[in-house]
ROSE-4610 file (N, C-alpha, C; in Angstrom, 1 decimal, always signed):
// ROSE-4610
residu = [X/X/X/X/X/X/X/X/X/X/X/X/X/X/X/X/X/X/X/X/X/X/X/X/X/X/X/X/X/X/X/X/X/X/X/X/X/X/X/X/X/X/X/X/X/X/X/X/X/X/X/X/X/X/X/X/X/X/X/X/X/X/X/X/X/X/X/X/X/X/X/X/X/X/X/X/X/X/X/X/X/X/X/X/X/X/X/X/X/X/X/X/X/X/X/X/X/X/X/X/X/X/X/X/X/X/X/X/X/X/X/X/X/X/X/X/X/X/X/X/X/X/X/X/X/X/X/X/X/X/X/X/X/X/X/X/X/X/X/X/X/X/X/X/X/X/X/X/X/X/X/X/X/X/X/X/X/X/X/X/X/X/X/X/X/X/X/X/X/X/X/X/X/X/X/X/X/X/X/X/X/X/X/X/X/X/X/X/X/X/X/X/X/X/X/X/X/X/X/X/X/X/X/X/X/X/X/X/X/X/X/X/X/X/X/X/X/X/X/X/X/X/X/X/X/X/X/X/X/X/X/X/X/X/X/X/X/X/X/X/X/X/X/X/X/X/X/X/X/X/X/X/X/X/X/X/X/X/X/X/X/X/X/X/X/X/X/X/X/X/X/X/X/X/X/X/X/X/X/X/X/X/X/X/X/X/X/X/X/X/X/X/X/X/X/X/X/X/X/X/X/X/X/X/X/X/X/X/X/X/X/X/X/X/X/X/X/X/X/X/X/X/X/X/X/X/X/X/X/X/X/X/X/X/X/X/X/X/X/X/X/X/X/X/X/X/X/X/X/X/X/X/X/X/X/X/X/X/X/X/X/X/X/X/X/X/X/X/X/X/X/X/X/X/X/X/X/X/X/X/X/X/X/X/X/X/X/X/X/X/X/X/X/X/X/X/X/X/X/X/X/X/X/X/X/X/X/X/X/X/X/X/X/X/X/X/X/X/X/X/X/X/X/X/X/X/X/X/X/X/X/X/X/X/X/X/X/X/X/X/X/X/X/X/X/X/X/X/X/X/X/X/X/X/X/X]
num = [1/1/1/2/2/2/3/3/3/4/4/4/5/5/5/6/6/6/7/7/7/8/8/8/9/9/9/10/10/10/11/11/11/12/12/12/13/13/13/14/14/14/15/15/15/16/16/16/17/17/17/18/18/18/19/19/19/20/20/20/21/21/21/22/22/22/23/23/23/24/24/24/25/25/25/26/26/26/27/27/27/28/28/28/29/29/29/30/30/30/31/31/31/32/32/32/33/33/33/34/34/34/35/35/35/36/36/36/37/37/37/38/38/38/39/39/39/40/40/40/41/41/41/42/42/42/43/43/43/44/44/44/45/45/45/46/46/46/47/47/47/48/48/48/49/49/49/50/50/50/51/51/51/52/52/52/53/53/53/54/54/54/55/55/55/56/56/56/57/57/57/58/58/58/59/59/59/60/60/60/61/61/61/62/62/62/63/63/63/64/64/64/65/65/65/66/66/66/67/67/67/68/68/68/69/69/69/70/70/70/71/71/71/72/72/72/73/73/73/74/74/74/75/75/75/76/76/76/77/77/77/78/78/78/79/79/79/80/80/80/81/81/81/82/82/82/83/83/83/84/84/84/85/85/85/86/86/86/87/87/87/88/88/88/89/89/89/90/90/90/91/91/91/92/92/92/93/93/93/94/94/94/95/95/95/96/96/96/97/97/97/98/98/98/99/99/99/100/100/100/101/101/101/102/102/102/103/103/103/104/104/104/105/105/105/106/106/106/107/107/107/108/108/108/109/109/109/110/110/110/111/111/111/112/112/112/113/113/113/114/114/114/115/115/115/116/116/116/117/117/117/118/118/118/119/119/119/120/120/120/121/121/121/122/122/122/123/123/123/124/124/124/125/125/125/126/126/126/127/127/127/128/128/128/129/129/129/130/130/130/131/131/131/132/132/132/133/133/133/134/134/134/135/135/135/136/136/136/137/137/137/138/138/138/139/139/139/140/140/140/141/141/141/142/142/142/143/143/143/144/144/144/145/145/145/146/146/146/147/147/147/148/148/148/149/149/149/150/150/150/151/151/151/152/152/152]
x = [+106.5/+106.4/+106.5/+105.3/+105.5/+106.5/+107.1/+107.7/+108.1/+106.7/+106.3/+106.6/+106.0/+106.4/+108.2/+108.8/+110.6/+111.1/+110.5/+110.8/+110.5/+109.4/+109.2/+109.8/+110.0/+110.8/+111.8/+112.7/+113.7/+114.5/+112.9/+113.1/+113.2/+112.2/+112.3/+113.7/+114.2/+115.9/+116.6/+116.5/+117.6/+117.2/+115.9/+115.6/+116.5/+116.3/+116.5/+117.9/+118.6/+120.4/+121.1/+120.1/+120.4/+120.9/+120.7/+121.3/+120.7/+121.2/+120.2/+120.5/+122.0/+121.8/+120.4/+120.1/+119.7/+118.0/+118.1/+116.7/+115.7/+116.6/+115.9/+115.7/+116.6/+116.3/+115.4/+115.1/+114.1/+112.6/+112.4/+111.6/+111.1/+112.2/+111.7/+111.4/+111.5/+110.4/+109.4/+109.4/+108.4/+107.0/+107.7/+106.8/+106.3/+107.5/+106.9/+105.7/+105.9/+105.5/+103.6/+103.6/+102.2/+102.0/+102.8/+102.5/+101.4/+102.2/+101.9/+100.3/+100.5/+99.2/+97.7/+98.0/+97.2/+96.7/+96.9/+96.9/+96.3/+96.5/+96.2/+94.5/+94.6/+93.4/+92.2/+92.4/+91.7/+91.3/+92.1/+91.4/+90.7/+90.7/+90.0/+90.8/+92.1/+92.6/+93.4/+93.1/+93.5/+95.0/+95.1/+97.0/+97.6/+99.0/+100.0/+100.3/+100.4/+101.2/+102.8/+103.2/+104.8/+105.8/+105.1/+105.3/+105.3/+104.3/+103.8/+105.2/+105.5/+106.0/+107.3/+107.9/+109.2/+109.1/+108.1/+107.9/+108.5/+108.1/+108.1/+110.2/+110.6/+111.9/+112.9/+112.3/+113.3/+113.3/+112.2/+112.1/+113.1/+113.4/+114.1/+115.5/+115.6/+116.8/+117.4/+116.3/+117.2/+117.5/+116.4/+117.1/+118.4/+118.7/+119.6/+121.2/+121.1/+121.9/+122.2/+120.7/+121.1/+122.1/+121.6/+122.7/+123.2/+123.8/+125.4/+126.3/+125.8/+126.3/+126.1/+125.5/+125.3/+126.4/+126.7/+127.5/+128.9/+128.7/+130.3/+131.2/+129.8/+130.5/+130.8/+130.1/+130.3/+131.1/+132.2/+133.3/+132.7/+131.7/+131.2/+131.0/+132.2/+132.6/+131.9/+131.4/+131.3/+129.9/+128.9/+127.5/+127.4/+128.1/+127.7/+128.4/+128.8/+129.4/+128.0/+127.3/+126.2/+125.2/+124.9/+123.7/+124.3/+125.5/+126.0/+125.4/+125.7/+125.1/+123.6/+123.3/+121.7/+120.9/+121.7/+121.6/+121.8/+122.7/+123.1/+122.1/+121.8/+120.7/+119.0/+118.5/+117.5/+117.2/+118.4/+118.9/+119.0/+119.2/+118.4/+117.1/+116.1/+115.1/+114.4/+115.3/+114.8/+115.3/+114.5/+114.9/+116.2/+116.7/+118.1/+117.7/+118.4/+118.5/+119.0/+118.5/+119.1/+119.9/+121.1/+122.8/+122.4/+123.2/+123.4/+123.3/+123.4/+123.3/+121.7/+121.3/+120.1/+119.1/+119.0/+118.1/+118.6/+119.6/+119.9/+119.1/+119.4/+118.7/+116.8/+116.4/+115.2/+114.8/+115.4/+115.7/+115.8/+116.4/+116.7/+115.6/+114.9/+113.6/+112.1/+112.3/+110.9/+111.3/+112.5/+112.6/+111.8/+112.7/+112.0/+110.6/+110.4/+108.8/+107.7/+108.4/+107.2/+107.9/+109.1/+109.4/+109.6/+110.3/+110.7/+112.3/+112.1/+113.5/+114.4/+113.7/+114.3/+113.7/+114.4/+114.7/+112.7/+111.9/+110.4/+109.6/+110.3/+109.6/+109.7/+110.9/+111.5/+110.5/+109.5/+108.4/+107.5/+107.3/+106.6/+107.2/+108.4/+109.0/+109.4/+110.0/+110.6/+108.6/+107.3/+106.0/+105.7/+106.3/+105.8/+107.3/+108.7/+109.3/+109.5/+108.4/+108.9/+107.4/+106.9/+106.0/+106.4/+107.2/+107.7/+108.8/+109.6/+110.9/+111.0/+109.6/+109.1/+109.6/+110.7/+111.2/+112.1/+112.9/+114.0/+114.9/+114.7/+115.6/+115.3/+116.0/+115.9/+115.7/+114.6/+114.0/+115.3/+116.5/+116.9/+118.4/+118.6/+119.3/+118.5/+117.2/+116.4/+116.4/+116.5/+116.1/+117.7/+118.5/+120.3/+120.3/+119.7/+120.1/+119.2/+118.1/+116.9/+117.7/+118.1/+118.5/+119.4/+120.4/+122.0/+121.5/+120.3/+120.1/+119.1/+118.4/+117.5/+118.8/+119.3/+120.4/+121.6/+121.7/+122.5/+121.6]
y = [+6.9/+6.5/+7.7/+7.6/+8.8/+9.1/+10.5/+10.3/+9.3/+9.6/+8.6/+6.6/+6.3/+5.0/+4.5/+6.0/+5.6/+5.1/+6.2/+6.5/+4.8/+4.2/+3.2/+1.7/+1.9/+0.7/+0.8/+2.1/+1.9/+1.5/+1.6/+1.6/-0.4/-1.1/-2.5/-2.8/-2.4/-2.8/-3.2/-1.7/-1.4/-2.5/-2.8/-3.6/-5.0/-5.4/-6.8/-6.7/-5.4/-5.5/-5.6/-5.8/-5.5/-3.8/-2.8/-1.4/-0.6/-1.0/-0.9/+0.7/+1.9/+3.3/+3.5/+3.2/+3.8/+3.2/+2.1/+1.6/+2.5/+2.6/+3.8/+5.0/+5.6/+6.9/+6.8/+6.2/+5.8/+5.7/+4.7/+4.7/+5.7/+6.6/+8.4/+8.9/+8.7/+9.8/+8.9/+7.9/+7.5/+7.7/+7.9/+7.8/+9.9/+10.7/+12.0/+12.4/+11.3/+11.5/+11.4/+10.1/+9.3/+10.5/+11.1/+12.1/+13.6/+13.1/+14.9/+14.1/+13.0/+12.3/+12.4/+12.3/+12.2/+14.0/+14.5/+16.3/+16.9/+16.1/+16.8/+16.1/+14.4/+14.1/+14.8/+15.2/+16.6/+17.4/+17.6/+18.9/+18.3/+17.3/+16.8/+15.9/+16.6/+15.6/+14.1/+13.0/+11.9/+11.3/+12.1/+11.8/+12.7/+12.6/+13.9/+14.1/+14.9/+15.1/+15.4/+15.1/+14.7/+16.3/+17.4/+18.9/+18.7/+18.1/+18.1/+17.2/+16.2/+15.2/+15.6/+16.6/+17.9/+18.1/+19.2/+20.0/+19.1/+18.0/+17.2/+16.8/+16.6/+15.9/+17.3/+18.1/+19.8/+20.3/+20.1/+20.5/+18.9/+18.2/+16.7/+17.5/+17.5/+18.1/+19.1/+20.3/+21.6/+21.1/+19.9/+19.4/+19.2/+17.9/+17.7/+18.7/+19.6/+20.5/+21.7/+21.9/+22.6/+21.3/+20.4/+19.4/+19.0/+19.4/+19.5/+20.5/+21.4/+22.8/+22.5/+21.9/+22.3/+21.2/+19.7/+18.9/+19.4/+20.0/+20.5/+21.8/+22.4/+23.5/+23.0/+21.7/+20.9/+19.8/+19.7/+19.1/+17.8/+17.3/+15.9/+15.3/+15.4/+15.5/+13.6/+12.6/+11.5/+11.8/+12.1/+12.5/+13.0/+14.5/+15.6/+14.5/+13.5/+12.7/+11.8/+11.3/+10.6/+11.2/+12.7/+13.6/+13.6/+14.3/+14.4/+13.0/+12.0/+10.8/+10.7/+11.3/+11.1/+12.1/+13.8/+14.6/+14.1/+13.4/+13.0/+12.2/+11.1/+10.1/+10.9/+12.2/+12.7/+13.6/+14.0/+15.2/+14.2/+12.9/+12.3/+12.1/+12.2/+12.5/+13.9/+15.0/+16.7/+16.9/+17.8/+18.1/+19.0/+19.2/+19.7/+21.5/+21.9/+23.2/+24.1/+25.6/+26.2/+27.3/+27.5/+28.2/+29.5/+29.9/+31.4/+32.6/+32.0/+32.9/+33.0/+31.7/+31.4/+32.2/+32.6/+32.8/+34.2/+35.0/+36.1/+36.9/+36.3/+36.6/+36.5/+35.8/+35.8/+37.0/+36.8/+38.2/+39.5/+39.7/+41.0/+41.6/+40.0/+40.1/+40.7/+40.2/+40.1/+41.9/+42.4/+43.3/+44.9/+44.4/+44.9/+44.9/+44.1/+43.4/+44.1/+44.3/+45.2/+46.2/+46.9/+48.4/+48.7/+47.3/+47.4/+48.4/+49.3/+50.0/+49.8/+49.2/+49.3/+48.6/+48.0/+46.9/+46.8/+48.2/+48.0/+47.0/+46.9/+46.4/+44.5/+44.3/+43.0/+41.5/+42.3/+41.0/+40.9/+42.0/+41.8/+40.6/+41.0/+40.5/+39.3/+38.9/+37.5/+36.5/+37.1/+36.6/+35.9/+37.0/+36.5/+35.5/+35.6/+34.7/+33.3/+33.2/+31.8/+31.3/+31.9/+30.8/+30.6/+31.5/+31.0/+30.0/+30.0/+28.7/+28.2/+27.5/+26.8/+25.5/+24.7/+23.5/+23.2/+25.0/+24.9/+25.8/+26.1/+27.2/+27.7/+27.2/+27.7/+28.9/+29.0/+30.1/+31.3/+30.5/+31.6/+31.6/+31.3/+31.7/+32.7/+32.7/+34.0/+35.0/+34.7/+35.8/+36.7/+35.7/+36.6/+37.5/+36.9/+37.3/+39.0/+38.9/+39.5/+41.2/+40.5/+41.3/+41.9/+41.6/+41.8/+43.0/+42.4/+43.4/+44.3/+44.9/+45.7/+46.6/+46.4/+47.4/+48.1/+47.5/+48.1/+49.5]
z = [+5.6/+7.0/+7.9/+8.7/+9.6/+10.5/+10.8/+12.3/+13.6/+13.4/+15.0/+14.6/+13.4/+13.5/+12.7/+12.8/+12.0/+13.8/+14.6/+16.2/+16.3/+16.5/+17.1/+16.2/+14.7/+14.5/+14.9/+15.1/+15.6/+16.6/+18.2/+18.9/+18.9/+17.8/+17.8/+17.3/+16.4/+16.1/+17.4/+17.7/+19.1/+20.0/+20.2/+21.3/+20.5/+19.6/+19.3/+19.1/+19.1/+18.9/+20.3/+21.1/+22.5/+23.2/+22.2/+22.6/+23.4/+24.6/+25.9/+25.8/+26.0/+25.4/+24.7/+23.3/+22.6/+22.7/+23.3/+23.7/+24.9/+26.1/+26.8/+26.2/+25.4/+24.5/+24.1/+23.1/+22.1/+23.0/+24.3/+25.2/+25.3/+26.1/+26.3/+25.5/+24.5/+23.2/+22.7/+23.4/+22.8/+23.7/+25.4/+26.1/+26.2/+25.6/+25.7/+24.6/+23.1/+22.5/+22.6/+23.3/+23.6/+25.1/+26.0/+26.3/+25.9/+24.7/+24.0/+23.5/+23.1/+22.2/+23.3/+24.4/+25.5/+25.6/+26.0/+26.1/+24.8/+23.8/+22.5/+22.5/+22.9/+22.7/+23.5/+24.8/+25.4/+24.9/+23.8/+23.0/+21.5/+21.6/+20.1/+18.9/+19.2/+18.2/+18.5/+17.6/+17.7/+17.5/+16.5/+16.4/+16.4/+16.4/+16.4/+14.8/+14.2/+12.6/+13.1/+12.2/+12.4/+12.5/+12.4/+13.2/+14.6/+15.2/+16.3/+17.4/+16.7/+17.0/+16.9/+16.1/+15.5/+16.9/+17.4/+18.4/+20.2/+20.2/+21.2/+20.9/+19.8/+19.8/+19.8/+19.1/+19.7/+21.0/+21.9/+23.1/+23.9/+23.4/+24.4/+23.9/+22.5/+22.3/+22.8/+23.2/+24.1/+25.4/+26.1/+27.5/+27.2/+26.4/+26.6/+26.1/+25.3/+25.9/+26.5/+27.5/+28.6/+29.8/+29.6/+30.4/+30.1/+28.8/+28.5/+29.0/+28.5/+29.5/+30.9/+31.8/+32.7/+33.6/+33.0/+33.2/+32.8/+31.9/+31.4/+32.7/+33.0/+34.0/+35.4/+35.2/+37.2/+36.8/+35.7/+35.4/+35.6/+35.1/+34.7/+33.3/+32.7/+31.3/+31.1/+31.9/+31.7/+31.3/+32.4/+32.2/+30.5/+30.1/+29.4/+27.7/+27.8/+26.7/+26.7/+27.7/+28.1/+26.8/+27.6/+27.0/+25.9/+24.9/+23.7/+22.9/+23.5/+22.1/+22.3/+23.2/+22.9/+22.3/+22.1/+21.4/+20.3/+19.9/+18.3/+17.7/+18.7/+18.0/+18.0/+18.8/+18.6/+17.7/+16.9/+15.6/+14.8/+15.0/+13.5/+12.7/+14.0/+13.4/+13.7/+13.8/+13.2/+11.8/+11.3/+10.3/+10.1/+9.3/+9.1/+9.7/+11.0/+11.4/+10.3/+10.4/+9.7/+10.4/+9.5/+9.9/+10.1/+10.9/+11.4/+10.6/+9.0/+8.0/+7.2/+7.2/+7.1/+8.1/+8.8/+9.8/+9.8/+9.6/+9.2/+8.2/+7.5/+5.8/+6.3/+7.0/+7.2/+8.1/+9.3/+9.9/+9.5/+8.9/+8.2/+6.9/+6.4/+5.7/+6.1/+7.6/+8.5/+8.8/+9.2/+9.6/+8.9/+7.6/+6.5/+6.0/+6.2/+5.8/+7.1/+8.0/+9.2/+9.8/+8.6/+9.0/+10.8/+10.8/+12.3/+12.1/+13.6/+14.1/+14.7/+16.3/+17.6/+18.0/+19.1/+20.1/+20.5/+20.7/+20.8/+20.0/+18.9/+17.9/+17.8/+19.2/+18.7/+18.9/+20.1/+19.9/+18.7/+18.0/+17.1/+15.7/+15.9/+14.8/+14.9/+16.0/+17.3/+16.6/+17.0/+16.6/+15.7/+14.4/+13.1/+12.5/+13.2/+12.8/+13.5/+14.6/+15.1/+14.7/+14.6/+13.0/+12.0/+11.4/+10.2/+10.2/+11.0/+11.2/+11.8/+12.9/+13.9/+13.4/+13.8/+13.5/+12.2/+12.0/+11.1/+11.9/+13.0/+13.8/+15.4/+16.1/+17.6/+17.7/+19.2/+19.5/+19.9/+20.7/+21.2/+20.2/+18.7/+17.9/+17.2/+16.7/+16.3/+17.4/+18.5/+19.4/+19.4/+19.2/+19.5/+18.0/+16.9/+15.9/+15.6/+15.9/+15.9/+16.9/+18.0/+19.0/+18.4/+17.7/+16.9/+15.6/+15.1/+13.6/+14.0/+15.3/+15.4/+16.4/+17.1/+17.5/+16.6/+15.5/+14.8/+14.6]
């Protein structure tokens, strides 16, 4: 079962369990999704592949915790508990992130692998690793890490 139709049975559960929370959630990605499906059909293609559909539920997930942070520093701990369960329910359908150590070990691979030195080198390398762990690892946890092992 694809991506896109786990998103939408689930969104029919929720409707028929009455879980009005998780029902608008589900809505909103369903409507970013057929979003992205519209923009892509512009350019030729007809369906999303379930990367694509990755790409659309990582990008809902960093909203919602920049507005967690952002509710948490304007002491609106009710909102930022709001965003927190709908973070929870949109990381069930990403694939499992990888740990600070994981993305290290890649890091320090790519480094090696293009004889990088210094901090000049960091877009090159920042390039060829957010293709390679594009929907196993946030942009700006490779970018801290990247930044961390070319300064030493």
């Amino acid at each position: 079962m694809s991506l896109k139709d786990q998103i939408l049975n689930d969104l029919k559960s929720a409707m028929k369990a009455k879980q009005n929370d998780e029902t608008m959630l589900l809505r909103s990605l369903k409507a970013k999704i057929l979003e992205k499906e519209i923009s892509e059909r512009k350019s030729g293609e007809s369906t999303l592949s379930d990367e694509q559909i990755t790409e659309v539920l990582m990008k809902a997930a960093k909203q919602r915790k920049e507005s967690i942070e952002q509710f948490e520093k304007g002491g609106r701990n009710d909102l930022a508990e709001k965003e927190k369960k709908e973070l929870e329910l949109i990381e069930k359908y990403l694939p499992e992130m990888m740990d600070d150590d994981q993305i290290r070990a890649e890091v320090v691979a790519q480094i090696e692998q293009m004889g990088a030195t210094s901090m000049a080198d960091m877009g090159k390398v920042m390039g060829a690793l957010m293709g390679k762990l594009k929907g196993k690892a946030e942009g700006a946890a490779i970018s801290k890490i990247v930044k961390e092992e070319l300064s030493k």
